[in-house]
C-alpha positions in Angstrom: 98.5 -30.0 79.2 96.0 -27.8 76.6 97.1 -30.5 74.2 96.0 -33.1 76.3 92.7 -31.4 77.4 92.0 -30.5 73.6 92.3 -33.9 72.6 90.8 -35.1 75.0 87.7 -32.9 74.7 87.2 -34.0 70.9 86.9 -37.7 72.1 84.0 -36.8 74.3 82.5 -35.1 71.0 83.7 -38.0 68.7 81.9 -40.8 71.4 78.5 -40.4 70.2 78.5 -41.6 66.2 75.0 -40.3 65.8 76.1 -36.7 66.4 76.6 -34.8 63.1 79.2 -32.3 62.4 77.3 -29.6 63.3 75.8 -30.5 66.4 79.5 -31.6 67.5 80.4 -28.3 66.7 77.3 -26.5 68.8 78.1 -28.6 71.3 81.7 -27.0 71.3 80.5 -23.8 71.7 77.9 -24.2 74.2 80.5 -26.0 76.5 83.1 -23.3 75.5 81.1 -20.3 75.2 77.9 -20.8 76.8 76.1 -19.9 72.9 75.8 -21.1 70.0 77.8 -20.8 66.7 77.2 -18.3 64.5 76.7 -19.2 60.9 80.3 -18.2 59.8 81.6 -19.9 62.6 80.1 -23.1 61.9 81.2 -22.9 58.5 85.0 -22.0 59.1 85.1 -24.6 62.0 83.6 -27.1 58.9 86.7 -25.8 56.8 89.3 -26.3 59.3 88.3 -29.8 59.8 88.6 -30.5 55.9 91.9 -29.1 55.9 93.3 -30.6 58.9 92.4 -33.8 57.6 93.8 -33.1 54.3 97.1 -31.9 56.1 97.1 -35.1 57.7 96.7 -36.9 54.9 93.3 -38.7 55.5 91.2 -39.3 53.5 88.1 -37.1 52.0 85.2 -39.4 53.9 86.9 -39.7 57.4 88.2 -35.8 57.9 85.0 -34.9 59.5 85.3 -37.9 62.1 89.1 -37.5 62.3 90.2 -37.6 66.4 93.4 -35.5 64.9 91.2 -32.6 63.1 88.9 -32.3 66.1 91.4 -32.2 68.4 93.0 -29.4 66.7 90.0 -27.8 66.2 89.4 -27.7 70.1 92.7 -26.4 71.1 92.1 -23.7 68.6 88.8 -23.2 70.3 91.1 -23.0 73.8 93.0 -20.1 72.2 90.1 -17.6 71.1 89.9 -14.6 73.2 86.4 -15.2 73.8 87.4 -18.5 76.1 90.5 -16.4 77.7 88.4 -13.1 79.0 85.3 -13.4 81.1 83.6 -10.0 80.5 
């Protein structure tokens, strides 16, 4: 089921092609969190994206708009304590 909800979250962020990385990935966290990224975040959500893609073999141009990568990248999102606990 997360599988499918993660997957199916990154094809809402992958359905507008004008977005760019980054305001895919503030979108994330406003959806997720209710706040933006921090700066660190941003980055390291930038660096799992390259290395999903690389881990999936595809290639350097396309890892950012990979459906894979971002879906990975959401379930990950899913897991985070942060999106667990309400405080």
């Amino acid at each position: 089921f997360v599988v499918d909800m993660a997957r199916k979250w990154a094809e809402r962020l992958l359905a507008d092609p004008g977005q760019s990385v980054e305001q895919r990935i503030d979108a994330m966290y406003l959806t997720a969190f209710s706040r933006r990224p921090s700066e660190a975040e941003k980055s390291e959500a930038i660096a799992f994206l390259e290395a999903q893609g690389a881990r999936f073999g595809i290639p350097d141009q396309q890892r950012k708009v990979s459906p894979q990568a971002w879906a990975d990248l959401c379930h990950v999102l899913f897991n985070v304590k942060e999106f667990v606990f309400v405080e």
